[in-house]
C-alpha positions as CSV (number, residue, x, y, z in Angstrom):
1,X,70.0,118.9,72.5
2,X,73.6,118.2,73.8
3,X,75.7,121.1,73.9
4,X,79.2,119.0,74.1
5,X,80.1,120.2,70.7
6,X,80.4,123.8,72.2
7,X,83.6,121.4,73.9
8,X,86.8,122.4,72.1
9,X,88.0,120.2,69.7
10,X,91.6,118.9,71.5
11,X,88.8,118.3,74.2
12,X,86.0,116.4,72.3
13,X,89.0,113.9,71.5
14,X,90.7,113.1,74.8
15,X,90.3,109.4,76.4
16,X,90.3,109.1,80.0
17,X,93.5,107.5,81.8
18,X,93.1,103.4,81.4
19,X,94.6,103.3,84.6
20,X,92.5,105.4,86.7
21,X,89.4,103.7,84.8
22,X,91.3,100.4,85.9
23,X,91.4,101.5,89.8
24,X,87.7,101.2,90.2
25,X,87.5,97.6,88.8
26,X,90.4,96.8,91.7
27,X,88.1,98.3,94.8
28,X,85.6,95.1,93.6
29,X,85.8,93.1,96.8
30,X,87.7,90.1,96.2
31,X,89.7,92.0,93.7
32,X,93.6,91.6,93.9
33,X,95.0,94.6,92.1
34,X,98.7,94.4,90.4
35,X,97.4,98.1,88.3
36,X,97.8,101.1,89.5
37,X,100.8,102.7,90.7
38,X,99.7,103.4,93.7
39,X,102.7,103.4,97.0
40,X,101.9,101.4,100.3
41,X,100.3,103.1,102.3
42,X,101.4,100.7,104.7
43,X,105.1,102.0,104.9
44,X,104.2,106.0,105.0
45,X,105.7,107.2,108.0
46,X,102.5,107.9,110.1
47,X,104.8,109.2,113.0
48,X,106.7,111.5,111.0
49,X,104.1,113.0,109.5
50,X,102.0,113.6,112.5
51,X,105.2,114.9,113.9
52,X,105.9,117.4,111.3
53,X,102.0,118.5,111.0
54,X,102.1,119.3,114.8
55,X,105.3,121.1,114.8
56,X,103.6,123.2,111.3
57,X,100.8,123.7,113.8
58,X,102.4,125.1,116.4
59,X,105.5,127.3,114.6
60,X,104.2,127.8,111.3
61,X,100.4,128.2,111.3
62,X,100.3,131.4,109.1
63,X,102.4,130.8,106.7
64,X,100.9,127.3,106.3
65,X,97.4,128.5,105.9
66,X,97.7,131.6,103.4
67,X,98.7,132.4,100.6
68,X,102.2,131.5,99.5
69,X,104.4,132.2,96.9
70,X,104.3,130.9,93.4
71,X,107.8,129.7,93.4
72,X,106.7,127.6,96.3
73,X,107.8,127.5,100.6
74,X,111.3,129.3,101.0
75,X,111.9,126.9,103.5
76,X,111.2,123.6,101.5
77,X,113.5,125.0,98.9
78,X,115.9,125.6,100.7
79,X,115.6,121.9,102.3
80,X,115.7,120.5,98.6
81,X,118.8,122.2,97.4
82,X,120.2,119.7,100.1
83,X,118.2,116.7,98.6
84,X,119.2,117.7,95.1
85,X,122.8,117.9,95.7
86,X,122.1,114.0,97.6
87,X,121.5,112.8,93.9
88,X,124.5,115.1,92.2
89,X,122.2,118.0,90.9
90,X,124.2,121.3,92.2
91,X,120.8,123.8,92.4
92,X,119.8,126.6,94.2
93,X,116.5,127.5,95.8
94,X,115.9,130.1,92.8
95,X,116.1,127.2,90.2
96,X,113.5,125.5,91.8
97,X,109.8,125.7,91.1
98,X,107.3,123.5,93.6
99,X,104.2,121.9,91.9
100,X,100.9,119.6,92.9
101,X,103.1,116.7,92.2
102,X,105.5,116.1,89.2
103,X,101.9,115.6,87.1
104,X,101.7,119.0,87.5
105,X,105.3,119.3,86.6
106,X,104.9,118.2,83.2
107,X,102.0,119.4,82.5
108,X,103.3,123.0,83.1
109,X,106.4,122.1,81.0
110,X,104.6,120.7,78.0
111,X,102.2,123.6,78.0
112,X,105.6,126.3,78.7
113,X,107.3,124.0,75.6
114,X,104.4,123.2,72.7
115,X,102.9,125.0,69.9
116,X,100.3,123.2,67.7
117,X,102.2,120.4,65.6
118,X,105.6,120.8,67.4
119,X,107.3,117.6,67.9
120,X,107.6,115.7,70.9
121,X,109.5,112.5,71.2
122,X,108.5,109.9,74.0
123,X,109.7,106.4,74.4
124,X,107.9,103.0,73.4
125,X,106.2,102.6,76.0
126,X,105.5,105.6,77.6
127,X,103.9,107.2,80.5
128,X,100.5,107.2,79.9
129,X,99.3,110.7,81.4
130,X,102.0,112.4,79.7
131,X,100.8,111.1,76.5
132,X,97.4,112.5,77.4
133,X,99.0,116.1,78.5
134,X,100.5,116.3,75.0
135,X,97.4,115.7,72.9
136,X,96.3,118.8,74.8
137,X,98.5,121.1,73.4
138,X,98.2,119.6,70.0
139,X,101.6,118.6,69.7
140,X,103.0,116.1,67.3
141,X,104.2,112.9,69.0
142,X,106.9,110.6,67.4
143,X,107.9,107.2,69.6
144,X,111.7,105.6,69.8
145,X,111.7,102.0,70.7
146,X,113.5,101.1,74.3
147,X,115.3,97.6,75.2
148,X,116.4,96.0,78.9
149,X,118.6,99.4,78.6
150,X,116.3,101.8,78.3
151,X,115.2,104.3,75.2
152,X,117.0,102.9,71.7
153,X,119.2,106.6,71.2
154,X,120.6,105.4,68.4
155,X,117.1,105.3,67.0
156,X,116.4,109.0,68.0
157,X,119.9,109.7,66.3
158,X,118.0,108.5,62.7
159,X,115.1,110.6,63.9
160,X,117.0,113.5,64.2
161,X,118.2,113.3,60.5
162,X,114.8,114.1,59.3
163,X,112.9,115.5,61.9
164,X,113.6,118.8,64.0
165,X,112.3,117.8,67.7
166,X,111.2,120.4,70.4
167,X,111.6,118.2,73.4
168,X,112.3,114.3,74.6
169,X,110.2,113.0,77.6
170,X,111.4,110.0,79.5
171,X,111.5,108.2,82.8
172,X,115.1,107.3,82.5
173,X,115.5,105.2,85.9
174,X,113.2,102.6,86.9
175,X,110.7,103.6,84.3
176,X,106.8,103.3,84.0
177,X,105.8,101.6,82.3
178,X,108.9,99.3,81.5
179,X,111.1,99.4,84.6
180,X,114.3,99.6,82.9
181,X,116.9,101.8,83.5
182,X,118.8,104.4,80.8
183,X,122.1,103.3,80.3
184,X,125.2,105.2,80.9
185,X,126.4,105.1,77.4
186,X,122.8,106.2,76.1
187,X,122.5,109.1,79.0
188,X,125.7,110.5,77.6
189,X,124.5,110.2,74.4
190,X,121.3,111.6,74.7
191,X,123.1,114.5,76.3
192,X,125.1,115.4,73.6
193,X,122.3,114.7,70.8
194,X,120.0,117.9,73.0
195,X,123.4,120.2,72.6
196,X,123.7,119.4,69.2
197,X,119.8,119.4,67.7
198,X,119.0,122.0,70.2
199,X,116.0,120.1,71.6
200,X,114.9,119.9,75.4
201,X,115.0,116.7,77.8
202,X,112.3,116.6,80.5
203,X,113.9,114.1,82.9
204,X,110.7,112.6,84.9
205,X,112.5,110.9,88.3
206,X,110.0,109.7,90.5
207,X,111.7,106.1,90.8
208,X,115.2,107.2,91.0
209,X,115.2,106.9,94.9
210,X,114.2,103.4,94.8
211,X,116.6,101.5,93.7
212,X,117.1,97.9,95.1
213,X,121.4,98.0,94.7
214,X,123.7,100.3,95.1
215,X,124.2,100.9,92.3
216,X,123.3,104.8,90.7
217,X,123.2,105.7,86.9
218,X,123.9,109.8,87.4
219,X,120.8,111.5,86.8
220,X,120.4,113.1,83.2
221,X,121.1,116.7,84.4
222,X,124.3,115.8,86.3
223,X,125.3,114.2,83.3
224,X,124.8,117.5,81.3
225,X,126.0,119.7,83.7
226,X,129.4,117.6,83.9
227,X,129.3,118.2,80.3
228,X,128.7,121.6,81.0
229,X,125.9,122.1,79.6
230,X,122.9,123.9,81.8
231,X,120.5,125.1,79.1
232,X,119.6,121.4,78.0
233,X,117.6,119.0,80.8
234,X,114.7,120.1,83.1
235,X,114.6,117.7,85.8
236,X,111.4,117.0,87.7
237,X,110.9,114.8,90.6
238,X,108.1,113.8,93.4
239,X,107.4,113.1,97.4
240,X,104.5,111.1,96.2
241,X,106.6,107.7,96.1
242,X,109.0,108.4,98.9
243,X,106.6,110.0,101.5
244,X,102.8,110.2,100.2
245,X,101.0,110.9,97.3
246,X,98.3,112.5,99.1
247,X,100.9,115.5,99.8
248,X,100.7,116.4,96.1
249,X,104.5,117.9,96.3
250,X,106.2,117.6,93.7
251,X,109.3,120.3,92.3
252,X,111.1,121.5,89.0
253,X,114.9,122.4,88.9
254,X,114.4,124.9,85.5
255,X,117.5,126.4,83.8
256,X,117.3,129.9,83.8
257,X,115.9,130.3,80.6
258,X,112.7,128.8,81.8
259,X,112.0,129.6,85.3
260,X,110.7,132.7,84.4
261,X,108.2,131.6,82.0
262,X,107.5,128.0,83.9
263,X,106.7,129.8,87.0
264,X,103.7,132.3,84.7
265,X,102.0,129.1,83.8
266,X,102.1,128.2,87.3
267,X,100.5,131.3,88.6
268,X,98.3,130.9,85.6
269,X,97.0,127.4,86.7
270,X,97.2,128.0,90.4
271,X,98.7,130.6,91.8
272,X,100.8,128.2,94.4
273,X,100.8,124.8,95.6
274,X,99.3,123.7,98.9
275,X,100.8,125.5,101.7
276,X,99.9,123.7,104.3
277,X,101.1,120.4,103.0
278,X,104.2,122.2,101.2
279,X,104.8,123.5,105.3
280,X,104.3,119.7,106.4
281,X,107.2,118.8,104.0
282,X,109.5,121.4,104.8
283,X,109.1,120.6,108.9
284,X,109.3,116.6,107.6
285,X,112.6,117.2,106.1
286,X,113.8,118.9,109.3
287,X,113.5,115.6,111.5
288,X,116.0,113.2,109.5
289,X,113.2,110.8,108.6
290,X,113.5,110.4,104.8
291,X,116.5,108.8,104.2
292,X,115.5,105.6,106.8
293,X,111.7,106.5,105.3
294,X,113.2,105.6,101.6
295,X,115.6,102.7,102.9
296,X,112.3,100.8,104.0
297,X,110.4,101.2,101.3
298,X,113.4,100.3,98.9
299,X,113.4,96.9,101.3
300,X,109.6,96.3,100.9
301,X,109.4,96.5,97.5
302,X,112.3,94.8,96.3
303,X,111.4,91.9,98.8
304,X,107.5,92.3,96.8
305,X,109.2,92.5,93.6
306,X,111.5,89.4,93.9
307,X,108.5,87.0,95.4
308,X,106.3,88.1,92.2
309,X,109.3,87.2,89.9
310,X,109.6,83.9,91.3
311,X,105.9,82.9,91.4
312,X,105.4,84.5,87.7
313,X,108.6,82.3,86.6
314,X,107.7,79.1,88.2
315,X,103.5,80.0,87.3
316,X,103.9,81.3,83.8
317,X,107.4,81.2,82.3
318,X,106.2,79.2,78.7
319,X,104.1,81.8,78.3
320,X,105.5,85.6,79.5
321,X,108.8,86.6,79.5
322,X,110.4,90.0,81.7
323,X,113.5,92.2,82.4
324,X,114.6,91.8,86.7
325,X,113.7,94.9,88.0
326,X,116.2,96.8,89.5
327,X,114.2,99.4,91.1
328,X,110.8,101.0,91.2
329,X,107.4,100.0,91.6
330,X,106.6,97.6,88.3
331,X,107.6,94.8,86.6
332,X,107.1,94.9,82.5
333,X,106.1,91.4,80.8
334,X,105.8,90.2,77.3
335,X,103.8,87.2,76.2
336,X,106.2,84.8,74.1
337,X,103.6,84.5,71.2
338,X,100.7,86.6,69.7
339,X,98.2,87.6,72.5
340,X,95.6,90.1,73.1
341,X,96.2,91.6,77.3
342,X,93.6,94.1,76.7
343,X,90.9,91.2,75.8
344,X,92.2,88.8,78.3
345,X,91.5,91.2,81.4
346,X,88.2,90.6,81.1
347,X,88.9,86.8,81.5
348,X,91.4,88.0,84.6
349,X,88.4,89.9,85.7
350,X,86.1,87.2,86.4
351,X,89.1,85.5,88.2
352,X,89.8,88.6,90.7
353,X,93.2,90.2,89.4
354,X,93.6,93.3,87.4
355,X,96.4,94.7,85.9
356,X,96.9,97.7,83.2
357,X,97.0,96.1,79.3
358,X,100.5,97.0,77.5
359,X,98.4,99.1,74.9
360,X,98.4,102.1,76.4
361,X,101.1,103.0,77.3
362,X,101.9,103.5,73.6
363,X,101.6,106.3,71.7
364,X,102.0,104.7,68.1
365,X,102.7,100.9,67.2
366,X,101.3,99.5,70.4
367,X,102.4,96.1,71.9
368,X,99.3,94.2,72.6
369,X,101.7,91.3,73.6
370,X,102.6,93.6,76.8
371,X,101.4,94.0,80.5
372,X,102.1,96.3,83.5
373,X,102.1,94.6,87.5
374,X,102.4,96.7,89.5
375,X,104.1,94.9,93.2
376,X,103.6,97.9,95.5
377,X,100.7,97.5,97.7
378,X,99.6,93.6,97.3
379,X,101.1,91.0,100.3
380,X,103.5,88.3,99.0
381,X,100.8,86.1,99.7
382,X,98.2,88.4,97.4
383,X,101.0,88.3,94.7
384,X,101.1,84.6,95.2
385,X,97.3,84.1,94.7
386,X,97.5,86.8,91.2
387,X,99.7,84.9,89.9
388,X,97.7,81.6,90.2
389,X,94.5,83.0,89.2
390,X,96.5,84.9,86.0
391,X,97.5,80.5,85.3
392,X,94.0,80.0,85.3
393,X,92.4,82.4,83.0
394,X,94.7,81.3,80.4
């Protein structure tokens, strides 16, 4: 007799991640995967890395094999209070909180924020695992619909007038799913609609550093603080897209009202993150690497990103449409008339390309019309070929 109904209940009802389900179907030889979000491991910076893993080796082995502090590595704060300011945050290294990645981040901040039945707004669509974090803690989700500009705030506005929030999650630069970027009228906005309602905004940034312009929306938490308001965005971000994944580094900057707390459920969970690889980053960030690091993956990708435009506009324009990314890692398409992506990856399948079905990255009202490609890893030639076999299976 199974025991899984000793499995609690928020338990017995979670789905496993359609994109990491998704992953094994593109390590099928032959497979050409546009799915997961996955970085190039082609462009990490092999050199630096074994650079700063020798110098952790020889100055820092202690410290980068024992226990550390919750709060994370003094000296990788202290290195991000610099990267912070970079991106117009003013911080300090007591603001900061370093996680296993900025998955870790919001987990730790939707556990710190939700009680049973409080209400969480994300935007349609959404990021998928965070969607699966908050069905954890039982919280209520409520969607706002998003544009080529980003979340709709004038539809959170109508929200507001009937609903009491506890928190707003969104990606608001180069976002994932969509790839669109928040406005500056709607980050303003936005701002002032947390100071008024009293709700919290959990700016998720792992994107923001990958932008394909020159061009720089202020990040939400600038934007408050030149408000002054410091009470109303937490701000997490990630060296999984600028450096490696594999690293799992990712950090917090909490207002003070949170740190506190924030850092508890940390301790709770893990006691620390990794020290050694928390070390590797702090030694990394000594060398000057990063910033040439991030030019050439923004150069890669937007190079990636424009070739799969073009072949998916000469390939497929009667039948998808898209907003140019900007930025980022994925490109967001709509069929022009009524169409199932979920049923028609099976037909994609059997032609070698995989991507991640619109669908679910929805928390209510999903788009089955919608699809996720993701450009990072695949050759322009590889593109070239999806795109073709995606003709094909239509």
């Amino acid at each position: 007799m199974s025991k899984s109904n000793h499995l609690a209940h928020r338990i017995q009802q979670l789905q496993p991640s359609a994109i990491r389900e998704l992953l094994k179907h593109s390590k099928m030889p032959g497979v050409i995967s546009l799915a997961g979000g996955i970085p190039s491991a082609e462009l990490f910076d092999k050199e630096g890395l074994a650079q700063a893993t020798q110098q952790v080796v020889e100055q820092n082995f202690n410290e980068a094999f024992q226990y550390g502090l919750t709060e994370g590595c003094v000296d990788l704060r202290q290195q991000l209070v610099g990267l912070c300011k970079a991106r117009g945050i003013t911080t300090t290294e007591d603001q900061l909180l370093i996680t296993s990645g900025s998955q870790q981040a919001l987990d730790l901040l939707i556990r710190a924020l939700a009680n049973p039945g409080d209400v969480f707004v994300v935007e349609r669509p959404t990021y998928l695992a965070t969607l699966q974090i908050l069905s954890l803690t039982e919280a209520t989700v409520q969607s706002v619909g998003s544009d080529e500009h980003g979340m709709i705030v004038d539809e959170l506005e109508a929200l507001l007038s009937t609903t009491r929030i506890k928190a707003v999650y969104l990606v608001p630069t180069f976002g994932n799913p969509s790839g669109t970027t928040l406005s500056k009228t709607r980050r303003e906005k936005l701002v002032k609609l947390a100071a008024q309602h009293d709700f919290v905004i959990i700016e998720d940034d792992p994107y923001g550093a990958i932008s394909f312009t020159e061009e720089r929306e202020k990040t939400l938490f600038q934007t408050a603080a030149e408000m002054g308001d410091h009470e109303s965005v937490v701000y997490t971000s990630t060296f999984s897209k600028i450096l490696a994944p594999g690293l799992r580094v990712g950090w917090i900057v909490l207002p003070e009202w949170m740190k506190q707390k924030v850092a508890i459920v940390k301790q709770a969970t893990d006691l620390h993150a990794n020290s050694f690889t928390q070390s590797l980053v702090a030694a990394y960030l000594t060398t000057g690497r990063l910033e040439p690091q991030i030019a050439q993956i923004r150069a890669a990708y937007q190079e990636k990103c424009q070739a799969l435009s073009r072949f998916l506009k000469a390939e497929l324009d009667e039948h998808i449409r898209f907003n140019q990314p900007q930025g980022g890692m994925f490109l967001w398409a709509t069929f022009r008339y009524d169409f199932d992506t979920t049923q028609w990856l099976k037909q994609t399948l059997e032609k070698g390309v995989v991507y991640v079905p619109g669908e679910f990255f929805f928390s209510d009202r999903a788009d089955k019309k919608t699809l996720r490609f993701s450009y990072a890893t695949a050759t322009e030639d590889q593109l070239y070929e999806a795109v073709k076999r995606l003709k094909s299976a239509l």
